[in-house]
C-alpha positions in Angstrom: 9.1 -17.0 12.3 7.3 -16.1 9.0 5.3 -18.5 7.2 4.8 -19.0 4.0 1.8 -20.8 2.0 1.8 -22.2 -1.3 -1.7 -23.1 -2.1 -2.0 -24.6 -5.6 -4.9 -26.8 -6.9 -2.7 -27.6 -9.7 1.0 -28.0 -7.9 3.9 -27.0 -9.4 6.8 -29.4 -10.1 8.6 -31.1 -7.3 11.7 -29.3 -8.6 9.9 -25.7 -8.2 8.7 -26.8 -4.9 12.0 -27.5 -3.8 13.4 -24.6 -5.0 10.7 -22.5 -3.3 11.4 -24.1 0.2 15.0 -23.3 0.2 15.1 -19.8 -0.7 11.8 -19.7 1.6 14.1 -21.4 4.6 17.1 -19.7 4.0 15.1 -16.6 4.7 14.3 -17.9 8.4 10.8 -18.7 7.1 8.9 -21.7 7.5 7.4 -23.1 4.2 4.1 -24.9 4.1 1.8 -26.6 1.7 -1.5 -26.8 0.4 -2.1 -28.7 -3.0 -4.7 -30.6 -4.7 -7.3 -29.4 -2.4 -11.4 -29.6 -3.5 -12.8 -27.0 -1.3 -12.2 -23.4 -1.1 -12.6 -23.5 2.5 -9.0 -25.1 2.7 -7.4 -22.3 1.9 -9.5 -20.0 3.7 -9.0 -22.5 6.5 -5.2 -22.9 5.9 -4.3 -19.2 4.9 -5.6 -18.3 8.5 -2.1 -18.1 10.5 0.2 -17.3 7.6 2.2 -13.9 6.7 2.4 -14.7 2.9 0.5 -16.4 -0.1 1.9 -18.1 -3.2 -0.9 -19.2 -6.1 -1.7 -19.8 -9.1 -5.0 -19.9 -10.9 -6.3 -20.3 -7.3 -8.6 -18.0 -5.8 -7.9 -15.0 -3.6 -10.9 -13.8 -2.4 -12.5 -11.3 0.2 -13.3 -14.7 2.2 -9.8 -16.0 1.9 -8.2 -12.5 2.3 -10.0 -11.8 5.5 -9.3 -14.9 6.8 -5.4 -14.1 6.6 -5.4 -11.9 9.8 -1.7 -12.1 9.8 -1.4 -12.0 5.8 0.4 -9.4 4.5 1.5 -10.4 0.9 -0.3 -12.7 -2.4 2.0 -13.5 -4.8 0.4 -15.1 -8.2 2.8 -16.9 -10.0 2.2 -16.1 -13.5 1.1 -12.9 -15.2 -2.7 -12.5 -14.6 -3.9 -11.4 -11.5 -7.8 -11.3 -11.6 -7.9 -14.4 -9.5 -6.9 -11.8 -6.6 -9.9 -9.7 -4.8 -7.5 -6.4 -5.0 -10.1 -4.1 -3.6 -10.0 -6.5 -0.6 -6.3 -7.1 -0.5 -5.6 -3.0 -0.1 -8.9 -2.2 2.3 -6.9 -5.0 4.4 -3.4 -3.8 4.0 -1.9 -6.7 1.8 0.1 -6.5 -0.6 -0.9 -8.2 -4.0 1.9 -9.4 -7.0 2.4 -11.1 -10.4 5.5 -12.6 -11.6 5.7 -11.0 -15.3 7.4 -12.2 -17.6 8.4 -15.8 -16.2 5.8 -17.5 -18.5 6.3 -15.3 -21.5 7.8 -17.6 -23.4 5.7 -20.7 -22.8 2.2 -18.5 -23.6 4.4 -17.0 -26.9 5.1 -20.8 -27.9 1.5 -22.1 -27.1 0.3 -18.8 -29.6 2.4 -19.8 -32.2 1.6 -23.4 -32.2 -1.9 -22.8 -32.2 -1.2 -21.2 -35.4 0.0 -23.7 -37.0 -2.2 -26.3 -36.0 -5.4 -24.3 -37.3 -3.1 -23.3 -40.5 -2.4 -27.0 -41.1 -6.4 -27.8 -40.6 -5.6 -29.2 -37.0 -4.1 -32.0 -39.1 -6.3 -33.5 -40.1 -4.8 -34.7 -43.6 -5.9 -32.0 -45.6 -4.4 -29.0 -47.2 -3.5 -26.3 -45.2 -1.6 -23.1 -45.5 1.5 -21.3 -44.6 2.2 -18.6 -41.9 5.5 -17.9 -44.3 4.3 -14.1 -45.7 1.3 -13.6 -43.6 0.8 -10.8 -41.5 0.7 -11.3 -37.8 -0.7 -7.8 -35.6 0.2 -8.1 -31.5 -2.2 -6.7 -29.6 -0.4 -5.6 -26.7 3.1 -5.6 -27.0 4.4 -6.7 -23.6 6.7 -9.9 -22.9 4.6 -12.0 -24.2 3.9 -10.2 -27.3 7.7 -9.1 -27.3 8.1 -13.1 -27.4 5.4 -13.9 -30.2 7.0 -11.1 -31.8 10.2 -13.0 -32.2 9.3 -16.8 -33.1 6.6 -15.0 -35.6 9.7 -13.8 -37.2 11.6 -16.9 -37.4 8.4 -18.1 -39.4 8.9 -15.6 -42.0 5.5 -13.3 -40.8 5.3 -9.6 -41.0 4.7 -8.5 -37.7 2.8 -5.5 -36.6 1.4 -4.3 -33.2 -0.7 -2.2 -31.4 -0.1 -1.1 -27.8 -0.1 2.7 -26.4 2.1 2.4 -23.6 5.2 1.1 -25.8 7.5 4.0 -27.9 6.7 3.1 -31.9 10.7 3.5 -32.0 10.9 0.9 -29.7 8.9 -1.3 -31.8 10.8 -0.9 -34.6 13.8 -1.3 -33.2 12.7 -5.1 -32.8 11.5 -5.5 -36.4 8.0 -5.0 -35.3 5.2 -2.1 -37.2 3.6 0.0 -35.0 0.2 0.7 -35.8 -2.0 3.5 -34.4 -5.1 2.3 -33.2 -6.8 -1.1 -32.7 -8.7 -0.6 -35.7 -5.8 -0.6 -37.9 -4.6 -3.4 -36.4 -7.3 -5.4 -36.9 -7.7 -4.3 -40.6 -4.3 -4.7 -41.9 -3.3 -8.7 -40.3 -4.5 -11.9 -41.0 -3.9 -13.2 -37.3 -4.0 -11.2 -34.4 -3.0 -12.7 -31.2 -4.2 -11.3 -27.8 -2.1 -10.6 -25.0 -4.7 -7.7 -23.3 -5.6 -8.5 -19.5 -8.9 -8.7 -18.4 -10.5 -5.1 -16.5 -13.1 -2.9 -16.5 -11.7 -0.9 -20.0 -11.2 -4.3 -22.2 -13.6 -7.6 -20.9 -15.8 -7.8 -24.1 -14.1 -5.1 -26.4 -12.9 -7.8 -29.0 -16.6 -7.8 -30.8 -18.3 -7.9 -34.3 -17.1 -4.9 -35.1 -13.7 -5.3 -34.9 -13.4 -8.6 -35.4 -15.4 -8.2 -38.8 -12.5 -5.7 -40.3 -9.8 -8.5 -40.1 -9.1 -9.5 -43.8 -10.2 -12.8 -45.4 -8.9 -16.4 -44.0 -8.9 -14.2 -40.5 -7.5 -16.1 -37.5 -7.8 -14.6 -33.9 -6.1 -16.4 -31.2 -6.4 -15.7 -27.7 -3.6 -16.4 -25.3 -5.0 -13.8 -23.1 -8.3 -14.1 -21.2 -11.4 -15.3 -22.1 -13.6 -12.1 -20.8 -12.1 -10.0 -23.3 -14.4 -11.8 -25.9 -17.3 -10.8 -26.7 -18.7 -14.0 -27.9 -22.2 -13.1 -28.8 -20.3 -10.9 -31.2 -17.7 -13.6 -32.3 -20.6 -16.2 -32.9 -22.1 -13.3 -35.3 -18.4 -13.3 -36.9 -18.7 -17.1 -37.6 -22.0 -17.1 -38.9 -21.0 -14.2 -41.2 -17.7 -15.3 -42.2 -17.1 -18.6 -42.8 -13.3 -18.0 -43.3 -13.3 -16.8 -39.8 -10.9 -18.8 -37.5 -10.6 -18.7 -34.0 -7.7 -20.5 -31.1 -8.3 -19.8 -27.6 -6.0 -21.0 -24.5 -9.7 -21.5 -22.2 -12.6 -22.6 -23.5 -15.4 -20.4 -23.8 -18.6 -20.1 -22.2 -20.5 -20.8 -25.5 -18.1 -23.6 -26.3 -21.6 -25.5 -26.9 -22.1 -23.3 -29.9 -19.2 -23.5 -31.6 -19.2 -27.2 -31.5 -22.3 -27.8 -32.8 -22.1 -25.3 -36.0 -18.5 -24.7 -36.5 -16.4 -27.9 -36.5 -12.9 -27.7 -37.8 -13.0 -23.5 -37.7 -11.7 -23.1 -33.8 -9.3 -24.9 -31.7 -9.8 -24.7 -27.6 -7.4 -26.2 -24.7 -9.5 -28.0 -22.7 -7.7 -26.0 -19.6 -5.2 -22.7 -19.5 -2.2 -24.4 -21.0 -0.6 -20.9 -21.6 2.0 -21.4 -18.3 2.1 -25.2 -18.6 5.7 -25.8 -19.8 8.3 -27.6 -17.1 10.3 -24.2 -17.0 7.5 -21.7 -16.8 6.5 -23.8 -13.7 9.5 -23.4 -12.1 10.6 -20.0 -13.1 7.5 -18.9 -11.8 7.5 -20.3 -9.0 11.2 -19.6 -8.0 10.3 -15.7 -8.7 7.1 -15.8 -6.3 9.6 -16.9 -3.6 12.2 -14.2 -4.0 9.6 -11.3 -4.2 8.1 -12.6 -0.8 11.6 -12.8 0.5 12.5 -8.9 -1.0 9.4 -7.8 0.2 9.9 -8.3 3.6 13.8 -7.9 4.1 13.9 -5.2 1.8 10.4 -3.3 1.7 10.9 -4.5 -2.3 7.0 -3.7 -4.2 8.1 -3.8 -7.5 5.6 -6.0 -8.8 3.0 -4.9 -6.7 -0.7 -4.1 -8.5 -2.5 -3.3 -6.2 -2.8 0.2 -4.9 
């Protein structure tokens, strides 16, 4: 009988659990648990004798993937996968997934509100602004951005986005400018919110540079990761600009800094709230399940990223 490990320092919901274990079951597969642990060597310890993984923000090592001698597929449930080791998951023939898509909407929501906490002057009794009429770029127009793309609208923002693996008629089909290079993008929008992942090409590409084009009252929020910052350069920003605004789903390493100069100009969850709705959690979750079950009654690697 297959097993299968969900391994979540942060559980998901009862419901999502339940869920999990009968599609899990019905399979023929035994379901097992390991939640609120404190040391990484539980999972390395409890991954040991089990044919699949299901995490979250949890780490999947070399030490953990090694340990899995019987391992043959990690499923994160959620959209980012650079808590997975996937050199090490292919050198030791296991396959690695994401979930895409199944906490679009949550992140989208999260962006938006964001917005309007910082427009509003995180409320604190002031005057604030509207996002009616402001211009909002994407960058990276996948489902989440497809999904900022269509609350922005409902707010009354001009919408514009950058992101060279979508057709610009596509774009426009869905109300949304294309524009041709990340330097436009950042000229042309007021806010630009994030939705790059975090690799060797973008961790620290959002810098002075760019981030000194955007226009005055600029508001950057990132929904994404927080290595794609380079914060050195976004400090810079904040001393230069004091119109510069900045939201950010993770706090950042130089949270220090920005607390001690820049009160009311940034906004930080204190943890990744992007995922964090009730229905994320379970759609998530649910999905993890089913691609574990496809993958091994149906040879299914759809969602595989690893190579």
């Amino acid at each position: 009988m297959k097993k299968v490990l969900i391994a979540t320092d942060k559980p998901f919901a009862k419901v999502a659990v339940d869920g999990i274990r009968k599609i899990v079951e019905d399979a023929g597969y035994e379901l097992l648990l390991l939640e609120k642990y404190t040391d990484h060597n539980d999972l390395v310890k409890a991954v040991e004798d089990v044919d699949a993984l299901i995490i979250r923000s949890d780490i999947a090592d070399r030490k953990v993937i090694e340990a899995g001698k019987k391992l043959r597929i990690i499923v994160r449930a959620g959209a980012g996968y650079d808590n997975i080791d996937l050199a090490a998951a292919t050198e030791n023939k296991v396959v690695a997934m994401n979930t895409p898509g199944q906490n679009s909407n949550a992140v989208a929501e999260l962006a938006l509100g964001m917005m309007v906490y910082m427009a509003r002057n995180l409320f604190n009794g002031t005057s604030g602004t509207e996002l009616r009429g402001k211009t909002l770029g994407i960058h990276a127009y996948g489902n989440v951005g497809r999904y900022v793309a269509q609350i922005a609208k409902g707010f009354g923002m001009k919408i514009c986005a950058f992101d060279p693996y979508v057709d610009a008629e596509t774009m426009k089909s869905e109300g949304v400018e294309p524009v041709g290079s990340v330097e436009e993008l950042y000229s042309e929008c007021q806010y630009v919110s994030l939705h790059i992942p975090a690799n060797s090409q973008t961790k620290k590409s959002i810098g002075y540079e760019l981030l000194m084009k955007m226009p005055k009252n600029a508001c950057l929020v990132n929904t994404a990761r927080k290595e794609v910052i380079d914060e050195e350069g976004l400090l810079k920003v904040f001393a230069e600009r004091p119109d510069f605004r900045y939201l950010s789903d993770i706090e950042p390493e130089m949270k220090a800094a920005f607390a001690e100069n820049y009160t009311g100009r940034y906004f930080f969850t204190p943890k990744k709230m992007g995922a964090q709705t009730s229905e994320a959690n379970i759609n998530a979750g649910l999905a993890a399940a089913r691609q574990i079950v496809n993958f091994f009654e149906n040879g299914i690697t759809t969602f595989q990223v690893n190579k």
